[in-house]
C-alpha positions in Angstrom: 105.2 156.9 139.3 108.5 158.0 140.8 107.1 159.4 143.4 104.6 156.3 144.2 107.4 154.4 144.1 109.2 156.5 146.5 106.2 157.0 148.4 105.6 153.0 148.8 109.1 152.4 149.9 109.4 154.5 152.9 106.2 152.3 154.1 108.7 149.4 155.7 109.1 145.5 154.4 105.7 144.2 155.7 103.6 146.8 153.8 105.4 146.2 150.7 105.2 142.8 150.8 100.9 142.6 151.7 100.9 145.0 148.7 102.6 142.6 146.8 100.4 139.4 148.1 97.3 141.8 147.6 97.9 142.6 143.8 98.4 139.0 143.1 95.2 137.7 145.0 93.1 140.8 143.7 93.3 140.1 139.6 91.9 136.5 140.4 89.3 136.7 143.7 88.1 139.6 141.9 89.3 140.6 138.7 91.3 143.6 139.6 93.2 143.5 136.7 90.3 145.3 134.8 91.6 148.3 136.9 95.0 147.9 137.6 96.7 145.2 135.0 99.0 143.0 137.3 101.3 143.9 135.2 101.8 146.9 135.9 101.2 146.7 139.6 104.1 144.1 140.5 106.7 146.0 138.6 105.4 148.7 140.7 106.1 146.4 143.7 109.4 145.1 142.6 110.3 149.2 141.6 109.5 150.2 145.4 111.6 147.1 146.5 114.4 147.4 144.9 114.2 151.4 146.4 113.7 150.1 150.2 116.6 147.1 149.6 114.2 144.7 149.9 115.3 140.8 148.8 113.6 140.2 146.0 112.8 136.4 146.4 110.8 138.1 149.3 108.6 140.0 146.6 108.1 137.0 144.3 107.1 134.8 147.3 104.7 137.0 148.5 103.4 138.2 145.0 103.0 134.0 143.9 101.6 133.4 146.8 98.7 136.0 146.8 98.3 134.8 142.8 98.2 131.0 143.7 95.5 132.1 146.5 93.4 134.2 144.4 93.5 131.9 141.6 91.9 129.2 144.0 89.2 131.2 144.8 88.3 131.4 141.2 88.7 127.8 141.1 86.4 126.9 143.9 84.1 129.9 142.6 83.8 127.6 139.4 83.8 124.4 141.1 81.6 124.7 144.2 78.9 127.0 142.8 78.8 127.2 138.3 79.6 123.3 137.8 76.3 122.7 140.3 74.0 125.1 138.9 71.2 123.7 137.6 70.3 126.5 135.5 73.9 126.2 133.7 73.4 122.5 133.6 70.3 122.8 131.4 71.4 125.7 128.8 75.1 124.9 128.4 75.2 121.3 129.7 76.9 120.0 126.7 79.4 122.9 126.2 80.4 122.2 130.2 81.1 118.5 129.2 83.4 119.5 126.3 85.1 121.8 128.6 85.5 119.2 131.1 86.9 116.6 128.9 89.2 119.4 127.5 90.8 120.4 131.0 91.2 116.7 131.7 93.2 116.4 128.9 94.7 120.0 127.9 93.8 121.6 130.5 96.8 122.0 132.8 98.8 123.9 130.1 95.5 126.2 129.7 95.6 127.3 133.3 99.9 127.9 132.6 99.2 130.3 129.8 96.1 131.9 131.0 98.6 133.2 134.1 100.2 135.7 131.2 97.2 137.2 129.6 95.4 139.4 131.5 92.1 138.8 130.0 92.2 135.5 130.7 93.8 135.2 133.8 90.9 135.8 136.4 88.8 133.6 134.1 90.5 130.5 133.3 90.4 129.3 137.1 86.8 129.7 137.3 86.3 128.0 134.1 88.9 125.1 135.3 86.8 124.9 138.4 82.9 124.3 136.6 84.9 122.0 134.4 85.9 119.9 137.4 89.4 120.0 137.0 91.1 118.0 140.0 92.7 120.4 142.0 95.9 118.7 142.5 96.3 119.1 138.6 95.2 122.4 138.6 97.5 123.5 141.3 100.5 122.4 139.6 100.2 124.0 136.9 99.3 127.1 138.4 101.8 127.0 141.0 104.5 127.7 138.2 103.0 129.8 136.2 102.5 132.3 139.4 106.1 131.8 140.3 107.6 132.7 136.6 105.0 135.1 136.0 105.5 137.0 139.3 109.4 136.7 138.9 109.5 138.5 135.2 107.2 141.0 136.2 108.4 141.9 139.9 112.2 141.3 139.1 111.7 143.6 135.8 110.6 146.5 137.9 113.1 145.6 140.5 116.2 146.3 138.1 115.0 147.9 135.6 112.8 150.6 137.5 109.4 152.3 137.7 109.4 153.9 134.1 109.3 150.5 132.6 105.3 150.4 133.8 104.2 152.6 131.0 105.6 150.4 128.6 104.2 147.2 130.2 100.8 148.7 130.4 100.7 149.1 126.7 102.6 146.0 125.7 100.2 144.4 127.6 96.6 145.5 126.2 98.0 144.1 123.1 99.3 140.6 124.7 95.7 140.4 125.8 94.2 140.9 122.8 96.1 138.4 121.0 95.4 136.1 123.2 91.2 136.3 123.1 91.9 136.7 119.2 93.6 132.9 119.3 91.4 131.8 121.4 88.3 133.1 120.1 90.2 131.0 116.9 90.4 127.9 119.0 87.1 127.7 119.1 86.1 128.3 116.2 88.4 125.5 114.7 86.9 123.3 117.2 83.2 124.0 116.3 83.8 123.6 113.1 85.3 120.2 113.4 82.8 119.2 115.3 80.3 120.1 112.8 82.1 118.4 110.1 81.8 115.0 112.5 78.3 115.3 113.1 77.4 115.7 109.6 
């Protein structure tokens, strides 16, 4: 890693700083946080900045924006081409109803947390999109949750260096994992409340 880091910061500002935008957009236009966890990748970014003296603000602006951007395409994904399927429409027609009701209520806070757990975070935009989440409300939510996710992650390989993506790596399998295991609970909860009602 030491040596990528090294490597990556001989490559000049610019580079650095489309890596950075490129990571962020990757894990949600198309999911490449099943082979590099974001994670892992922007404290490798803020690691190689901090060796080329490059201002971080510049890495969390450009790492933000390339989540924000990728997160969008998930969204439209969702929006222009899942919530108009007809085929969706017929088999889950009433599970895309609840889900719409629940992103017009809760919705905005799902698309806040999903930003900081990696299983989640390429697929909560696409869900918030067949929903029909308004955009607006979607976008400030997930405007944030870029901004302070990209600002932990970058800034902790910025000062604290390239060994700290080992750690983050493994830290965050398990985040993940907790985080399907409560929502996988959720559900569950839900559907069984729902059961209850209809009885």
């Amino acid at each position: 890693m030491q040596d990528l880091v090294e490597s990556a910061a001989r490559w000049g500002t610019l580079a650095l700083l489309a890596i950075a935008f490129g990571l962020g957009f990757g894990e949600g236009a198309i999911g490449l946080d099943l082979i590099i966890p974001g994670e892992v990748g922007m404290v490798f970014a803020g690691a190689a900045a901090e060796e080329a003296d490059i201002f971080l603000p510049f890495v969390i602006i450009a790492g933000a924006s390339g989540a924000f951007a990728g997160d969008c395409v998930g969204y439209f994904i969702g929006r222009r081409f899942l919530s108009r399927s007809e085929r969706l429409q017929r088999r889950y027609g009433d599970t895309l109803e609840r889900a719409h009701a629940f992103f017009g209520k809760r919705g905005g806070w799902a698309v806040f947390a999903a930003r900081f757990i990696g299983a989640l975070r390429a697929i909560v935009p696409v869900v918030a999109g067949a929903a029909r989440m308004d955009f607006p409300r979607f976008a400030l939510f997930d405007i944030p949750a870029a901004l302070l996710w990209t600002t932990l992650v970058a800034g902790l390989g910025y000062y604290a260096g390239d060994d700290i993506a080992d750690a983050v790596d493994r830290v965050g399998v398990w985040v993940s994992l907790a985080g399907v295991a409560l929502l996988i609970l959720v559900v569950l909860i839900f559907r069984s409340k729902a059961r209850r009602r209809g009885r």
